[in-house]
C-alpha positions as CSV (number, residue, x, y, z in Angstrom):
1,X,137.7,81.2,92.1
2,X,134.8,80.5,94.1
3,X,132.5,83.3,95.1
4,X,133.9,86.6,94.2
5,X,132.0,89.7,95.0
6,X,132.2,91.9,92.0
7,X,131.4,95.5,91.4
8,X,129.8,97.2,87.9
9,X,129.4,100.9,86.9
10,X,126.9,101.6,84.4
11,X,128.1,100.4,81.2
12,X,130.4,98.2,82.2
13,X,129.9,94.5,81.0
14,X,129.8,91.5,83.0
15,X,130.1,89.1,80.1
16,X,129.8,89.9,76.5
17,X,128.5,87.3,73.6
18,X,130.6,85.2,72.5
19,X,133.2,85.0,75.8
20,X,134.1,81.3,77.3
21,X,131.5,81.2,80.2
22,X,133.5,80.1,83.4
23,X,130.6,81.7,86.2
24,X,127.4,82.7,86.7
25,X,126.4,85.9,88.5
26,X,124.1,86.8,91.7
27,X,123.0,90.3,91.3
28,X,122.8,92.0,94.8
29,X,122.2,95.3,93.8
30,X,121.2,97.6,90.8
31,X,120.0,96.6,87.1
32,X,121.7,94.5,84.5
33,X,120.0,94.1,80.9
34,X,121.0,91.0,78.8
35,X,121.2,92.0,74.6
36,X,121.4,89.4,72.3
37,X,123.3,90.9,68.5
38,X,121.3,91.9,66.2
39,X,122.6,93.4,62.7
40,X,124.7,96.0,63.8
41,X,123.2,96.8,67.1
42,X,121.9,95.0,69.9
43,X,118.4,94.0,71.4
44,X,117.6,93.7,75.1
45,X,115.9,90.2,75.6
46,X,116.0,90.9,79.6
47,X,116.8,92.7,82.5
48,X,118.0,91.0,85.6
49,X,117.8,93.2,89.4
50,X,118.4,92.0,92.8
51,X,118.1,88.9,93.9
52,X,117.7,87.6,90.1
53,X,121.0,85.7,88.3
54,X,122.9,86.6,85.0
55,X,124.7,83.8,83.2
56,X,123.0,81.2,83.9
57,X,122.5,79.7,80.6
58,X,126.0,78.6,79.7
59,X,125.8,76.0,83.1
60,X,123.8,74.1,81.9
61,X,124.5,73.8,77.8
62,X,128.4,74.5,78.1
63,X,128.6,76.6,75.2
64,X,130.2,80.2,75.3
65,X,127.9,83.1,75.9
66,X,125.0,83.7,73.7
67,X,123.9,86.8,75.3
68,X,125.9,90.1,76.6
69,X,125.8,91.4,79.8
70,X,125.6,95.3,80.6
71,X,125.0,97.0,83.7
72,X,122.3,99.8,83.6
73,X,123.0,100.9,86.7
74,X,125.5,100.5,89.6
75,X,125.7,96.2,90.1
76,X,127.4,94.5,93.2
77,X,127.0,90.9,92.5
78,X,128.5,87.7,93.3
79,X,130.1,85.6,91.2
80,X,130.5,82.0,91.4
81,X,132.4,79.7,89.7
82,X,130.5,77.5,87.4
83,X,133.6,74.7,89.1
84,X,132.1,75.5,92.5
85,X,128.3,75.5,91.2
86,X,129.0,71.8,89.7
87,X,130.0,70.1,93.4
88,X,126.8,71.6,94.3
89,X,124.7,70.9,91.7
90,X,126.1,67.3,91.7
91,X,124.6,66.9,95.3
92,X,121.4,67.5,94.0
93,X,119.1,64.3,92.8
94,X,118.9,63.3,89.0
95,X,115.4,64.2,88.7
96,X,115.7,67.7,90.0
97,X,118.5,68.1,87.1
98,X,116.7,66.7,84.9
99,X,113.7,69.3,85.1
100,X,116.6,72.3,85.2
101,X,118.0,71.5,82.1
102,X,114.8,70.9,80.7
103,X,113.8,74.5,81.6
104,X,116.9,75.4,80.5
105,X,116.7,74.0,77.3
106,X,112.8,75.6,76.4
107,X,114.4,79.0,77.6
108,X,116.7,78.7,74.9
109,X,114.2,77.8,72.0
110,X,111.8,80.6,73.7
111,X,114.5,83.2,73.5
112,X,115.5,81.9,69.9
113,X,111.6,82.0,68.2
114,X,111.6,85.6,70.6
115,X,114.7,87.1,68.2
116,X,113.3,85.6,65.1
117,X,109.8,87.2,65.6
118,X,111.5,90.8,66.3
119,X,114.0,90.3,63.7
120,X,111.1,89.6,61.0
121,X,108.6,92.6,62.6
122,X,111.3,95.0,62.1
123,X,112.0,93.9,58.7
124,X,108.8,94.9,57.8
């Protein structure tokens, strides 16, 4: 696969926690909201509309997906193989991916202290 334009009704998931990431996703059109678990439901961390990406994430720190991925409303979207990302990304010079993964990398630890704080506030 390289770029495969994909289609989501509302509710449909584009990637749920826990799957092996292999793409990222371009969203052309409508609204997708990324949930993180928590307990026995889920928590929206984000919403990504057109022109924005979904998946991101698992690029750059090759782990499986941390996040799930639901469409809110009707999503055409683009995805692209993380295989064809990588030749691109390869092209690109070291200090440039060197400040992405370093973006990368604080957006995790932002998103981690973000589901501690609202799992301790709604403890209380």
């Amino acid at each position: 696969m390289q770029e495969v334009k994909k289609v989501f009704p509302v509710g449909d998931a584009l990637f749920s926690e826990g799957d092996v990431a292999t793409s990222l996703f371009f969203i052309k059109k409508g609204v997708v909201s990324i949930r993180k678990k928590q307990g026995s439901g889920e928590l929206e961390v984000a919403k990504a509309i057109a022109g924005q990406v979904a998946g991101e994430v698992s690029f750059f720190n090759h782990q499986p997906r941390d996040e799930t991925a639901i469409a809110v409303a009707y999503v055409e979207s683009m995805e692209v193989s993380f295989e064809t990302l990588r030749k691109d990304f390869n092209l690109i010079p070291d200090y440039l991916k060197t400040i992405m993964t370093g973006m990368v990398a604080r957006l995790e630890r932002a998103n981690e202290m973000i589901q501690k704080l609202q799992e301790t506030s709604g403890k209380k």
